[in-house]
KEKE-355958 format. One record per residue (C-alpha): x, y, z; residue in one letter. Coordinates in pm, whole numbers, plus 32768, in hexadecimal, padded with zeros to 4 digits. Layout:
! KEKE-355958
((X, Y, Z), "A")
...
END
This chain:
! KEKE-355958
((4422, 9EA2, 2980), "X")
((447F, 9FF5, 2974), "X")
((45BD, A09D, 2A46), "X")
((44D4, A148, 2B1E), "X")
((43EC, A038, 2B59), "X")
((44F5, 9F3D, 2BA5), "X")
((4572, A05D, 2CAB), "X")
((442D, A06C, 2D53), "X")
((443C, 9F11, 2D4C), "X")
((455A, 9ED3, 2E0E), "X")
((4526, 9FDD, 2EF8), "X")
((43DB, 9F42, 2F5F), "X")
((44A8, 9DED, 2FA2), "X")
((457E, 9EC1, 3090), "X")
((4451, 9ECF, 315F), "X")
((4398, 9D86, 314F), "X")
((44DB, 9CC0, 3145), "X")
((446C, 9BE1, 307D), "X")
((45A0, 9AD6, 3001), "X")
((45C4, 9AF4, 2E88), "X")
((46A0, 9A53, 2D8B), "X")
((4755, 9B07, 2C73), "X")
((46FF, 9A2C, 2B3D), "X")
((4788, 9ABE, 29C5), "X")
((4843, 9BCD, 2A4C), "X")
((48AB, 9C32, 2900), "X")
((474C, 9C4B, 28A3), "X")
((46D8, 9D23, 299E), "X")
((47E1, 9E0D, 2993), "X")
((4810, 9DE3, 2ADF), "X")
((49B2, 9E15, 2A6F), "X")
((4973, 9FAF, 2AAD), "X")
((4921, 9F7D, 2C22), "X")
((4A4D, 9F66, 2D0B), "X")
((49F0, 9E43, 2E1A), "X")
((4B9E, 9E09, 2E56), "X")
((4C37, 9E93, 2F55), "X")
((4BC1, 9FE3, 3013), "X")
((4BAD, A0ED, 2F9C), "X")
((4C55, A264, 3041), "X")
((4B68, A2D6, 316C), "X")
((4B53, A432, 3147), "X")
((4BA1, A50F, 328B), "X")
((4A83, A5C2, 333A), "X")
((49FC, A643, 3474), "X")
((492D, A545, 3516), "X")
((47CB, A57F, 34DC), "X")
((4663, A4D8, 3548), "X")
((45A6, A420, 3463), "X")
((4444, A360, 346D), "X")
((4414, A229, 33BB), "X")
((42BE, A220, 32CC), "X")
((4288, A0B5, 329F), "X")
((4317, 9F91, 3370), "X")
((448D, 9F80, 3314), "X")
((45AB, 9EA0, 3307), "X")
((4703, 9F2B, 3385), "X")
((47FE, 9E68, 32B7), "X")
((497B, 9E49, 3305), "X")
((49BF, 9F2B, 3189), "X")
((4943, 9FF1, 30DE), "X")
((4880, 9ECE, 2FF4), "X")
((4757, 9DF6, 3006), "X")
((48B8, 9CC6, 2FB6), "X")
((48FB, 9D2F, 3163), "X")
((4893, 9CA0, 3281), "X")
((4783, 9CFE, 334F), "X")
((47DA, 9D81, 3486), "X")
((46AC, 9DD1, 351C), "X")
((4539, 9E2B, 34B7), "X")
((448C, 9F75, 354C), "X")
((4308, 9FA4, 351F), "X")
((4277, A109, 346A), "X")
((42BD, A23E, 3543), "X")
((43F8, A1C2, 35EF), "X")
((44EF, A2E5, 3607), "X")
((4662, A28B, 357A), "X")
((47A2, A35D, 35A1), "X")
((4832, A3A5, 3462), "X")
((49C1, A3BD, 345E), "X")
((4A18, A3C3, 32F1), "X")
((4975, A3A8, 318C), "X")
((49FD, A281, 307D), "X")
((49D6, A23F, 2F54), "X")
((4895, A1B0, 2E71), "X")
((4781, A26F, 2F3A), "X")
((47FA, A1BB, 309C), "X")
((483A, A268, 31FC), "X")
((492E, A20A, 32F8), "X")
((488E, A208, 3433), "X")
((48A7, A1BD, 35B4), "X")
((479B, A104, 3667), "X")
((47A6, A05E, 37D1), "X")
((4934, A02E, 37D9), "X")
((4926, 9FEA, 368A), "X")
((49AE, A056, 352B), "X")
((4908, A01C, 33E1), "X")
((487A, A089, 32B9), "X")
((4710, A0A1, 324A), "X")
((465B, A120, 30EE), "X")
((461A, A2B0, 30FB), "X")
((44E7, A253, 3034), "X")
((443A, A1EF, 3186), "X")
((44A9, A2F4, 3252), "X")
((4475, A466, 32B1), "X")
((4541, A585, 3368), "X")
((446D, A5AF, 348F), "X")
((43F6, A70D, 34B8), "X")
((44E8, A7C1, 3580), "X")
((447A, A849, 36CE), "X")
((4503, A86E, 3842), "X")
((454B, A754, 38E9), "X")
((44DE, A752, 3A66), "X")
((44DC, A6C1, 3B9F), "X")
((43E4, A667, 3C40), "X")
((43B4, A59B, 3DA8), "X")
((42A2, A4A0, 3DF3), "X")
((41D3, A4B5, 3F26), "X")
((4155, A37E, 3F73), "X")
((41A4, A226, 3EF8), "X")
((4134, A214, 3D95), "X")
((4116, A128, 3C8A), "X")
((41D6, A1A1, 3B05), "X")
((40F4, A10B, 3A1B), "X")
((4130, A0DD, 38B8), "X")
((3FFB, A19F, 3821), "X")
((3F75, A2E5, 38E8), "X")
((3E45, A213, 397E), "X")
((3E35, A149, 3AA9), "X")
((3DD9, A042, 39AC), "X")
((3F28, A023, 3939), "X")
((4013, 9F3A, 39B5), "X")
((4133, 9F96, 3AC0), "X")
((4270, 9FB1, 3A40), "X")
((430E, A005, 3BB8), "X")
((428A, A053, 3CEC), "X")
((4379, A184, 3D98), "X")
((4387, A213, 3EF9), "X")
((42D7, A321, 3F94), "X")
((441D, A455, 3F7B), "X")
((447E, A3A0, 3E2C), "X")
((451E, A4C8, 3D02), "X")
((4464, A47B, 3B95), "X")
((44B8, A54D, 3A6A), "X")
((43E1, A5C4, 3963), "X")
((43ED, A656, 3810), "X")
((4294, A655, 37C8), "X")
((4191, A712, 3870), "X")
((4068, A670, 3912), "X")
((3F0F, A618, 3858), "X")
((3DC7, A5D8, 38FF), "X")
((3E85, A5B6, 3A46), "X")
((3FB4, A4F4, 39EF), "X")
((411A, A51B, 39D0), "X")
((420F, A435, 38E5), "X")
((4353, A42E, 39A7), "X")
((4493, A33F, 3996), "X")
((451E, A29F, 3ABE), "X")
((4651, A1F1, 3ACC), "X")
((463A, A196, 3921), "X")
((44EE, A124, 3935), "X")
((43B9, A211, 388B), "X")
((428B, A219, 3933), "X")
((415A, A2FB, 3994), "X")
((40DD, A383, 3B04), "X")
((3FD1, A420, 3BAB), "X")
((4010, A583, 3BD6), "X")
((3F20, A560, 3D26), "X")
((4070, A4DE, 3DB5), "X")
((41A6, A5AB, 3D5C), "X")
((423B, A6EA, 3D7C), "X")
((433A, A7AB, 3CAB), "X")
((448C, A7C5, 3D5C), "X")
((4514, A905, 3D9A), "X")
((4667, A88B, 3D7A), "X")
((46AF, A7FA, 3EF0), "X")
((454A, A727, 3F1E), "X")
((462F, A5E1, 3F5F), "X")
((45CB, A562, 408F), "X")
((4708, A537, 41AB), "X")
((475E, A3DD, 4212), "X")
((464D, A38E, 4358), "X")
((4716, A339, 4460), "X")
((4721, A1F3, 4502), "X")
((4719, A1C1, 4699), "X")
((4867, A183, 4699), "X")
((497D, A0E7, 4585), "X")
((4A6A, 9FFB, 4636), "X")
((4B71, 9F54, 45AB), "X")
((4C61, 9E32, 45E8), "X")
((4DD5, 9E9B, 4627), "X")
((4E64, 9D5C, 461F), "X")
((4DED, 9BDC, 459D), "X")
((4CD1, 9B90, 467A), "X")
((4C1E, 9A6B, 46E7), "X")
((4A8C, 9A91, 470E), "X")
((4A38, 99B7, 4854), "X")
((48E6, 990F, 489F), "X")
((48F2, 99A7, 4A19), "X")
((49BD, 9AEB, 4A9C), "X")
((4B06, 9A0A, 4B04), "X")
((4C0C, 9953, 4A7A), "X")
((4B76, 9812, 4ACA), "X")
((4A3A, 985E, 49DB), "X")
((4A4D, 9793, 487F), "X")
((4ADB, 9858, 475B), "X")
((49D9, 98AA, 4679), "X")
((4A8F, 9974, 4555), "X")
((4BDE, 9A07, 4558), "X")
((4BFA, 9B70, 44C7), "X")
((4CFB, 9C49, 440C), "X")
((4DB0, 9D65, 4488), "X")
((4CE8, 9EB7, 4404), "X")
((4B93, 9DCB, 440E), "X")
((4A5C, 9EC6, 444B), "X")
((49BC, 9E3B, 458B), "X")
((4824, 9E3F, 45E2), "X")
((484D, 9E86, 4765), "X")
((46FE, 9E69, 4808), "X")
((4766, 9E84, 496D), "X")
((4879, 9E69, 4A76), "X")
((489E, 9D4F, 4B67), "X")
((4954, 9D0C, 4C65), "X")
((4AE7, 9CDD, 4C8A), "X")
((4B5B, 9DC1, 4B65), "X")
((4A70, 9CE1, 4A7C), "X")
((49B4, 9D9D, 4969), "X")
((4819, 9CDB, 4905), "X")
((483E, 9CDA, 4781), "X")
((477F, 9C6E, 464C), "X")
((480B, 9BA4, 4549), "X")
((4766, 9AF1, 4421), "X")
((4623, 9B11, 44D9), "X")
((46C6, 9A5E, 4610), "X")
((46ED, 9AF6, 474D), "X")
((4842, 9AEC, 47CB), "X")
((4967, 9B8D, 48B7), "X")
((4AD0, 9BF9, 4865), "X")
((4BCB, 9C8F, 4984), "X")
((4BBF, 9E13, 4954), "X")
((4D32, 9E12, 496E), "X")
((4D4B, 9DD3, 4825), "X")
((4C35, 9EC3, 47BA), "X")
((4C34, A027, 4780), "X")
((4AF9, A11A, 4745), "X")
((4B11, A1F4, 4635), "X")
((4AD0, A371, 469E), "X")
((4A25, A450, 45A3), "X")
((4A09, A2F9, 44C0), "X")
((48B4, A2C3, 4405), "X")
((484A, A1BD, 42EF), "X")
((47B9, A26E, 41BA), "X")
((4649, A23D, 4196), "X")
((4662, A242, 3FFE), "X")
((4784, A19B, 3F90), "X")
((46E7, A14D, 3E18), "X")
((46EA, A2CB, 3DBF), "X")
((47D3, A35C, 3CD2), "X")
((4821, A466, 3DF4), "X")
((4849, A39F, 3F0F), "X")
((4964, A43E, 4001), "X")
((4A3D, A324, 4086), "X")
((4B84, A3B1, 4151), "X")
((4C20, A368, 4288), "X")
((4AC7, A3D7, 4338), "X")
((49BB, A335, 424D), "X")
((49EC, A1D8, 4213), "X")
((4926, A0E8, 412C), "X")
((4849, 9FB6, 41BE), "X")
((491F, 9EA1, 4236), "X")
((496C, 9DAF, 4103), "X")
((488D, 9E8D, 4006), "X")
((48BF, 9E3A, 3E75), "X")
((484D, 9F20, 3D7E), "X")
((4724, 9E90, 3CA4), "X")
((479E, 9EDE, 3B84), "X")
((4925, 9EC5, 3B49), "X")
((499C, 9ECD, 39E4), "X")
((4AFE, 9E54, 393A), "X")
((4B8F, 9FBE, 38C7), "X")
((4BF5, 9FC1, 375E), "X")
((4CFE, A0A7, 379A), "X")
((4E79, A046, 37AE), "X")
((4F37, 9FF9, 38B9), "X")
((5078, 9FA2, 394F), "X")
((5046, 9E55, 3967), "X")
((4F87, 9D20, 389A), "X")
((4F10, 9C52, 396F), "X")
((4D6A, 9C65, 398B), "X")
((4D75, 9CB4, 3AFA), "X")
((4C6A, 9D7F, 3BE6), "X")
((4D44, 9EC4, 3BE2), "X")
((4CD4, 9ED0, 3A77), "X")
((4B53, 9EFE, 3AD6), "X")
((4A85, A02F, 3B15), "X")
((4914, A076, 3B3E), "X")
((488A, A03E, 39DF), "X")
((484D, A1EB, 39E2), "X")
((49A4, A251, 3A4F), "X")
((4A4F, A12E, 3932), "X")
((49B4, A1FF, 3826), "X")
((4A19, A316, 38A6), "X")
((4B87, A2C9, 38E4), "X")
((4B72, A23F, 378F), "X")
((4AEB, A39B, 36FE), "X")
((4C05, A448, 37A7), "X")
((4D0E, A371, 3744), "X")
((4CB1, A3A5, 35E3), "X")
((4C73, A520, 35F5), "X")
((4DD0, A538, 369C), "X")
((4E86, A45E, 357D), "X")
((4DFA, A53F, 3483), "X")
((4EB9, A675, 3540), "X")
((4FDE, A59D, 352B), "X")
((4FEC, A52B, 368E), "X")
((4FCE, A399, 36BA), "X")
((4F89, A2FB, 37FA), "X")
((4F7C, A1C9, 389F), "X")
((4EC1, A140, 39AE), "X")
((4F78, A0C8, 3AEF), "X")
((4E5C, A050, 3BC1), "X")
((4CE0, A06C, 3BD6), "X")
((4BE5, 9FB6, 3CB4), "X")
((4C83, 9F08, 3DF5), "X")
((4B8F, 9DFC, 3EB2), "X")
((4B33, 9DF9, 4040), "X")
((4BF7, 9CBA, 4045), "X")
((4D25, 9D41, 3F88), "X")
((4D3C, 9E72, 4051), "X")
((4CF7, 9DAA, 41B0), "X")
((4E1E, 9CBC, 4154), "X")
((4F00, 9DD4, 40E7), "X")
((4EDC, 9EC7, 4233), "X")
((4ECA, 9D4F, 4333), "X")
((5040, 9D46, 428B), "X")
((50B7, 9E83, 42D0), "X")
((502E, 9E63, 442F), "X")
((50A9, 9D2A, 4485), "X")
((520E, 9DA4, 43ED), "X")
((5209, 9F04, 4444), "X")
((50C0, 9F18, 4590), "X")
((4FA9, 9FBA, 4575), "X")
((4FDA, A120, 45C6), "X")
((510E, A12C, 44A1), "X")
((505F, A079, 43AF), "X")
((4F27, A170, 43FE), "X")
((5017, A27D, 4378), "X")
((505F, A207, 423A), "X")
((4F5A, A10E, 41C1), "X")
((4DDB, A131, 417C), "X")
((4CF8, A092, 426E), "X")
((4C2C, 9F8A, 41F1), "X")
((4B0A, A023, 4161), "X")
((4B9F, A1AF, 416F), "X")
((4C3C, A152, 4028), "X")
((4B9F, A218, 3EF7), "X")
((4C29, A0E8, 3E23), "X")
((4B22, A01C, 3EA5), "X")
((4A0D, A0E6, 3E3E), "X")
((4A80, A085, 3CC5), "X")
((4A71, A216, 3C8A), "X")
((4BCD, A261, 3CC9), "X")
((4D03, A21B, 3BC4), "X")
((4E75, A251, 3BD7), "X")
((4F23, A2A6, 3A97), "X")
((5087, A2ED, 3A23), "X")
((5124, A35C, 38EB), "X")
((5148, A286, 3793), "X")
((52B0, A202, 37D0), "X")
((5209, A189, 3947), "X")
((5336, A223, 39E8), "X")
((52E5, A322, 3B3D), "X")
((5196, A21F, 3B9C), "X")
((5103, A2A0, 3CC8), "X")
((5249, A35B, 3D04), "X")
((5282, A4E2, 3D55), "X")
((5330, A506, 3BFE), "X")
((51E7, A4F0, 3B4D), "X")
((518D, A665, 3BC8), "X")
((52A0, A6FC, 3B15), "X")
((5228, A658, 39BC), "X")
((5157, A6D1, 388D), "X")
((5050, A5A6, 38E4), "X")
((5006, A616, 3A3C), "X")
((4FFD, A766, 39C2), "X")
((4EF7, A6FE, 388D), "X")
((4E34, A623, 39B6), "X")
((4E29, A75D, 3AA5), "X")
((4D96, A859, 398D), "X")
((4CC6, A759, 38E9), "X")
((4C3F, A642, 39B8), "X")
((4AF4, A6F7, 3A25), "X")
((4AA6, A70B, 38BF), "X")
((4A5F, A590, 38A4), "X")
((49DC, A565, 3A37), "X")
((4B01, A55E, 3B03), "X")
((4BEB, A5F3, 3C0A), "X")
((4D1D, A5ED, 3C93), "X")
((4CAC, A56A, 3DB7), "X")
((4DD2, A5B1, 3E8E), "X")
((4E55, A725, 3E29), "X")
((4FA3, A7D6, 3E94), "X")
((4F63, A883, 3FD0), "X")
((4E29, A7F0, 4035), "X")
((4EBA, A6D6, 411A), "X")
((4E19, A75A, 4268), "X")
((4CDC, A745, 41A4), "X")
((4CDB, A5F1, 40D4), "X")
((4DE1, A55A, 41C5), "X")
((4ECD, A4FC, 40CB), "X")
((4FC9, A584, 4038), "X")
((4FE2, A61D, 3EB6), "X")
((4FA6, A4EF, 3DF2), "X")
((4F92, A593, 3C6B), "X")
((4F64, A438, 3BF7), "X")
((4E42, A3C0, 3CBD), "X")
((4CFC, A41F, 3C0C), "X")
((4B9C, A408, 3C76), "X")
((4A3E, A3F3, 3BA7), "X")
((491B, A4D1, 3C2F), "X")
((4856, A552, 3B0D), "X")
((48A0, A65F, 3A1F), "X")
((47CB, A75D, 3AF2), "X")
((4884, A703, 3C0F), "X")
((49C5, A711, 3B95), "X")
((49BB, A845, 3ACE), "X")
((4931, A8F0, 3BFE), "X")
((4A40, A88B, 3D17), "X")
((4B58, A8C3, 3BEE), "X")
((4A9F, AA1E, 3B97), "X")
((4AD6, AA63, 3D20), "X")
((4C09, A9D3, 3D7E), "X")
((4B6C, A924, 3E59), "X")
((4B86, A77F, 3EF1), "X")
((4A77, A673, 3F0E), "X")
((4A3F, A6FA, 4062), "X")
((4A38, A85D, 404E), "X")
((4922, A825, 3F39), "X")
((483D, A771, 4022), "X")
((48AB, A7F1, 4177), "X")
((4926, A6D0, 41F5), "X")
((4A5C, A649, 4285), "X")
END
């Protein structure tokens, strides 16, 4: 077999991943191809790339690697580096690999944009309504695109998934399209441990007893201070001295976008998840395999992009916490109440559900030693200063800038950053502008 046959030969089992056994080494020659150790990734920008054949992504840069996962013809990969032997470090759903550059091709560049659905509409794999659904999104939903459409369709990616849609039922955003949070009737909450009663008195059976900061379905007021409510389908009553309503509060109608506004004004659904919550593959301070290292499987990649492009500047970071669950963040701020009340622990701690950790888009980092973690001393630092000129460049912001705290209603918090979208990003960092102020929103 000749050298270039044998190459063509092992690039094709790169693809198939078909098991093979190295017999007569010697005789092969097989003693001028490297398959120990990895080799040197060489630094780039990351770039797209579209796979030409069904392809493995492997743990190395060699058909010897594991397969990490398998992506069908067409699928769109983030490319982060170049190795050795022909192979491409890439990024792909939250995760790293490598895959043959034999089977892939630098997608043609062209503008990304933005563009907003109208209705509720089916992605499909294929542009045909004969192709399967790979997600069904919201009417208001963002979708980018790369592509431009062909006999009426659009390929788009949404939330690191490639599809196709109708372009009967989208728009192109003109930068602000998000949709604000609809407002509820009214957003109560409980300011203290509360007991849910089967009738509006004391002497009524206790159905369920809730935590302090718990979001509360009030249908109607009875009589004696006592406040109708749903819960878990079940019609109930709680005293409404231990309730308070909310003024100005709504619940966001699209928590799954990658733009949702969530602040002390806009809370998420009571006990929503993310669908698709990722283990980061970035450092932190910690080891253990805990929740706060999760993110949405589109903001992972992301933070893992921009931890990479930062180290090659010279500037290492570490993550301090990422996604925070409903129940986490109910037990947390029911502690500070029942230690501190309500109305202080309001001051200081997130709401349950008002918490941008909890949308699995927001991250707080710190520098490489881990010292100044969520701590003022990380603004005067050369991280926070590489985060501040740098982070829209991979899809985030500082969510909470220095003199915006009237606006955001937090304080500067240099280390707290949040994932919207390159478009996004680049535009409220091009402006000098918050979350908010880019949507017109409080």
């Amino acid at each position: 077999m000749t050298e270039v046959n044998k190459q063509r030969f092992y690039k094709k089992l790169a693809v198939t991943g078909l098991a093979f056994t190295l017999v007569g080494a010697g005789t092969l020659g097989l003693h001028s191809l490297n398959f120990t150790g990895e080799p040197t990734v060489a630094s780039a920008a990351a770039e797209t790339y579209t796979t030409t054949a069904n392809l493995n992504i492997r743990s190395g840069p060699s058909t010897s690697n594991a397969i990490i996962a398998t992506v069908k013809q067409g699928t769109q990969l983030t490319v982060i580096g170049q190795a050795a032997n022909g192979w491409l470090k890439v990024s792909y759903q939250g995760k790293t690999g490598y895959v043959s550059s034999e089977y892939v091709k630098k997608s043609a560049s062209s503008t990304t944009k933005t563009y907003v659905t109208t209705a509720n509409l089916n992605i499909r794999s294929g542009p045909s309504t004969s192709s399967a659904i790979v997600v069904t999104v919201k009417q208001g939903t963002q979708l980018t695109s790369t592509e431009q459409a062909a006999n009426g369709w659009l390929k788009v990616s949404y939330q690191g998934k490639t599809g196709y849609v109708s372009t009967q039922y989208v728009k192109e955003s003109t930068g602000s399209s998000e949709p604000a949070p609809a407002p509820a009737a009214s957003v109560y909450v409980a300011t203290a441990n509360l007991n849910v009663r089967t009738t509006a008195s004391t002497s009524g059976a206790v159905m369920a007893t809730l935590k302090a900061g718990t979001q509360l379905d009030v249908t109607a007021k009875a009589a004696n201070g006592w406040l109708k409510i749903t819960y878990q389908g079940k019609v109930g009553y709680v005293s409404g001295q231990y309730v308070r309503a909310l003024a100005g509060m709504k619940v966001v109608s699209n928590p799954e976008s990658i733009q949702v506004v969530v602040n002390k004004q806009n809370k998420l659904p009571e006990n929503y998840v993310p669908k698709d919550l990722v283990y980061t593959t970035i450092p932190f301070t910690f080891k253990e395999q805990t929740e706060k290292k999760k993110m949405r499987s589109e903001a992972a990649a992301a933070i893992a992009q921009l931890f990479a492009g930062a180290k090659k500047q010279g500037v290492t970071l570490l993550g301090v916490s990422a996604y925070r669950s409903h129940t986490t963040q109910s037990a947390l701020f029911s502690s500070y109440v029942q230690r501190d009340g309500y109305d202080k622990a309001a001051t200081y701690s997130a709401l349950p559900g008002t918490s941008e950790h909890e949308t699995g888009l927001g991250i707080d980092v710190t520098k490489g030693d881990g010292t100044c973690a969520a701590q003022d001393c990380f603004g005067g630092t050369k991280e926070a200063a590489w985060l501040d000129a740098h982070a829209a460049e991979y899809g985030f912001i500082i969510r909470y800038p220095k003199g915006k705290d009237a606006v955001t209603g937090y304080k500067y918090e240099p280390w707290h950053l949040r994932y919207v979208g390159k478009p996004v990003a680049q535009a409220i960092k091009s402006k000098g502008i918050t979350l908010e102020e880019y949507y017109g929103i409080k």
